[in-house]
N, C-alpha and C positions, 0 to 999 in steps of 0.2 A: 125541852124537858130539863129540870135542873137538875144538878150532879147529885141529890139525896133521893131524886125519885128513880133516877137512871140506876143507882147503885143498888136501890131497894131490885128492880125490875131485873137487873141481871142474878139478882143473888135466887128469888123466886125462879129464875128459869133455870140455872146452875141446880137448886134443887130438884125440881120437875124431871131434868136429865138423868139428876145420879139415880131417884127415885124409880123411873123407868128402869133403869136398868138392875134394879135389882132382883134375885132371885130365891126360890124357894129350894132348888135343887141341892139336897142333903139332908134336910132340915129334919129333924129326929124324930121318929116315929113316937107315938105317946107310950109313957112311960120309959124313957132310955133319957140318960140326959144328954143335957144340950150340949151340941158342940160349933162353934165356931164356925159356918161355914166355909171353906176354905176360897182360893183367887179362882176365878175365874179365866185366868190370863195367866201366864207364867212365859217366863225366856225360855229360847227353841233353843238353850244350851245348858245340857246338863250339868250339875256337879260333877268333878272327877270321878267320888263315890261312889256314886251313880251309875256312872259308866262303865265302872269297871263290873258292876255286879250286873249289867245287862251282857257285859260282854261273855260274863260267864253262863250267863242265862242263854244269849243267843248259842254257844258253844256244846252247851248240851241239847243243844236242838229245840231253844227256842223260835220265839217269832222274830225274823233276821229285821222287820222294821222297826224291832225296840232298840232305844238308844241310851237307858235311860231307868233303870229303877232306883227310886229313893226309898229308904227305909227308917221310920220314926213312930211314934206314940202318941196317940191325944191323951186327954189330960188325966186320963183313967189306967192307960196304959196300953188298950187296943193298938196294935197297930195299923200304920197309916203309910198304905202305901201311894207314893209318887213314882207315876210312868208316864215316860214322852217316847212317843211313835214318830213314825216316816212317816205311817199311812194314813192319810187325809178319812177315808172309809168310818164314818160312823155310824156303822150298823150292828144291831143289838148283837145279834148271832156273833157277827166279827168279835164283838166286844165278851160276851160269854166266852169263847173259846179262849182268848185272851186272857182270862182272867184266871180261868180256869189253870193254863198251863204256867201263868207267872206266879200265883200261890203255891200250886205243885211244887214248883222247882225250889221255892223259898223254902217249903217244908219239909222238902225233903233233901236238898244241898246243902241249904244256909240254915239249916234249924231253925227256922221261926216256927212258933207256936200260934196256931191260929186256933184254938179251942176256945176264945171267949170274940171270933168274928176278926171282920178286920175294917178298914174304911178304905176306898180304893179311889183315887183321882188318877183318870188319861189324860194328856197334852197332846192335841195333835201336832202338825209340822209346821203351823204357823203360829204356836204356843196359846192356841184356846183352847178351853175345858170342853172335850167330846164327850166323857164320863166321867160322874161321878155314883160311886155307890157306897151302901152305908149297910155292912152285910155282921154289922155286931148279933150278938147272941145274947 
């Protein structure tokens, strides 16, 4: 095989793979606009930030296997929360309840305002995406 078909032939499989691997999880309901997918992957090491507002979150009796909340905006201004768990468990229920108690405490400790929805990414313990949700209003 010569080096311009060999090159052609890796580049076609190189896309085939990333191809495979992409995904529709997030992807904006009709009429909401678009937003960027976010990683799929992320490092199993929080921002300081981060940490520090799970530590407050675990303190008032959260869930002891968050490590990990980030707190940011899409490009609208919703926010966009980032959370890395211990807990490998991703089951829906587990994740409802989860979700449930990490906006609580945001909106009612940290004043966030969730009145126009919010967008939520989990990490589990080996830094892959277990959930994403996309709960805008």
């Amino acid at each position: 095989m010569n080096p311009t078909t060999r090159l052609t032939a890796l580049a076609c499989l190189g896309s085939a793979a990333f191809l495979a691997g992409c995904t529709t999880v997030g992807a904006p309901s009709p009429g909401r606009s678009s937003v960027t997918p976010g990683p799929t992957i992320t490092s199993t090491v929080a921002p300081d930030a981060a940490v520090r507002v799970a530590a407050r979150y675990r303190k008032s009796g959260g869930e002891k296997d968050v490590y990990g909340i980030q707190r940011s905006s899409d490009p609208d201004g919703v926010p966009l929360l980032i959370v890395w768990t211990h807990d490998p468990d991703q089951d829906a229920e587990i994740f409802d309840d989860l979700k449930g108690s990490i906006t609580g405490y945001l909106e009612r400790e940290e004043g966030l305002s969730l009145r126009r929805g919010y967008l939520m990414d989990v990490f589990g313990p080996d830094g892959a995406l277990q959930h994403r949700l996309d709960a805008r209003q």
